[in-house]
C-alpha positions as CSV (number, residue, x, y, z in Angstrom):
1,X,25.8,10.2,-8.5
2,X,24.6,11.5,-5.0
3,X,21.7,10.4,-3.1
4,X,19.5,12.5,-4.0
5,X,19.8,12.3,-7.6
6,X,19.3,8.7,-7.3
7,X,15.9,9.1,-5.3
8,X,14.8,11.3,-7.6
9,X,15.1,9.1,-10.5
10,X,13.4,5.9,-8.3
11,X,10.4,8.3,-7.8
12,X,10.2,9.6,-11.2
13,X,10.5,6.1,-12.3
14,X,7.7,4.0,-9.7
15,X,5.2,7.4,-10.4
16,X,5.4,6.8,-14.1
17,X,4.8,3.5,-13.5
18,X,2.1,3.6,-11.6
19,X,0.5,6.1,-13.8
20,X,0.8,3.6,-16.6
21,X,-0.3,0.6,-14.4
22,X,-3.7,2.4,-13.6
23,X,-3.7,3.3,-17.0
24,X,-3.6,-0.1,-18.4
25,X,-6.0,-1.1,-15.1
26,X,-8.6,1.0,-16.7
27,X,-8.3,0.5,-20.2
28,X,-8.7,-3.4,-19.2
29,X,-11.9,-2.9,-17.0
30,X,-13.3,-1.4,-20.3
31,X,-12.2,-4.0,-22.8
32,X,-13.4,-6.8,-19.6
33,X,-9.9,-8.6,-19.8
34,X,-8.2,-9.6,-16.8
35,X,-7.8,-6.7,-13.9
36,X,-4.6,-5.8,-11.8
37,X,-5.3,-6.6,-8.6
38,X,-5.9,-3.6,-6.0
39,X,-3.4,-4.8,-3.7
40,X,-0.9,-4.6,-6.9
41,X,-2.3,-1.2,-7.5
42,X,-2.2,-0.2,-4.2
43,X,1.1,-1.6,-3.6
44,X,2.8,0.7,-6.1
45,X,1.4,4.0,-4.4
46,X,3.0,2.8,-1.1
47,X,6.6,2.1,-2.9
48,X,6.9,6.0,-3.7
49,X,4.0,5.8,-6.5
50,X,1.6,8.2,-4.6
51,X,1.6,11.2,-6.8
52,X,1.3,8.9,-9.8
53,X,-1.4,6.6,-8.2
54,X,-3.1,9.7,-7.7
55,X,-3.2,11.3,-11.1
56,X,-4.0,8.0,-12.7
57,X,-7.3,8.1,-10.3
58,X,-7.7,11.7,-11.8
59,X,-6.6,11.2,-15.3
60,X,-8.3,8.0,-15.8
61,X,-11.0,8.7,-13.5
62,X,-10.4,5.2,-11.8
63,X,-10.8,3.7,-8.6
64,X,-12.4,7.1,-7.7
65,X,-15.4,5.1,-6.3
66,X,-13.7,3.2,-3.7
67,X,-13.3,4.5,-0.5
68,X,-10.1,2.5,0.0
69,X,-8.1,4.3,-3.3
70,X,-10.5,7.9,-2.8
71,X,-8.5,7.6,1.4
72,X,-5.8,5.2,1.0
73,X,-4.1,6.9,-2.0
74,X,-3.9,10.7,0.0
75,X,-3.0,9.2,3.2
76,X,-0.5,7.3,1.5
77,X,1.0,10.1,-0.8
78,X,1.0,12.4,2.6
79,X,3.1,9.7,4.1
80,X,5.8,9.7,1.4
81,X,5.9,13.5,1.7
82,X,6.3,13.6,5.4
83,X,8.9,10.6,5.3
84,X,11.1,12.4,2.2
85,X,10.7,16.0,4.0
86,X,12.4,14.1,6.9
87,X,15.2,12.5,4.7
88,X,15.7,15.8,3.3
89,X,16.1,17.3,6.6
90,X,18.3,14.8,8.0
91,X,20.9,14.6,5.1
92,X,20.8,18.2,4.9
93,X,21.6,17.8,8.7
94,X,18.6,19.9,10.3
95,X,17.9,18.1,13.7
96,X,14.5,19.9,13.3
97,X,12.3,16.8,12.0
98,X,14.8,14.2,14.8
């Protein structure tokens, strides 16, 4: 299995995740059980979870409120594409991004 397979599969995997995670987050703010913490939430977007962190704001219509999910989660998610365009670039061996 190359490399890039294997990415693939981690950020298919921690996006799913953290889709479900702000799934369950919400559905427990509505029953009033216990939360997930923001930092947890928060957390998963910044381990490759961006896109998913950001369609579970969308989908769920959570966090969508708080200035540090409605900034953090795009400046997050722009982070992860600017560091895997430059991990793209550099196995592919383009010296444009070094």
């Amino acid at each position: 299995m190359d490399i890039f397979t294997v990415l693939l599969i981690y950020l298919e995997a921690v996006n799913l995740l953290t889709l479900a995670v702000f799934g369950l987050d919400k559905h427990r703010a509505r029953v009033h059980r216990e939360r997930i913490p923001e930092a947890a939430l928060l957390g998963l977007a910044a381990l490759g979870g961006g896109i998913g962190a950001l369609a579970g704001m969308l989908l769920f219509r959570h966090k969508i409120r708080k200035r540090k999910f409605t900034v953090g989660v795009p400046v997050i998610l722009a982070l992860e594409l600017a560091i895997a365009l430059s991990i793209v670039f550099v196995l592919a061996g383009d010296p444009f991004l070094l």
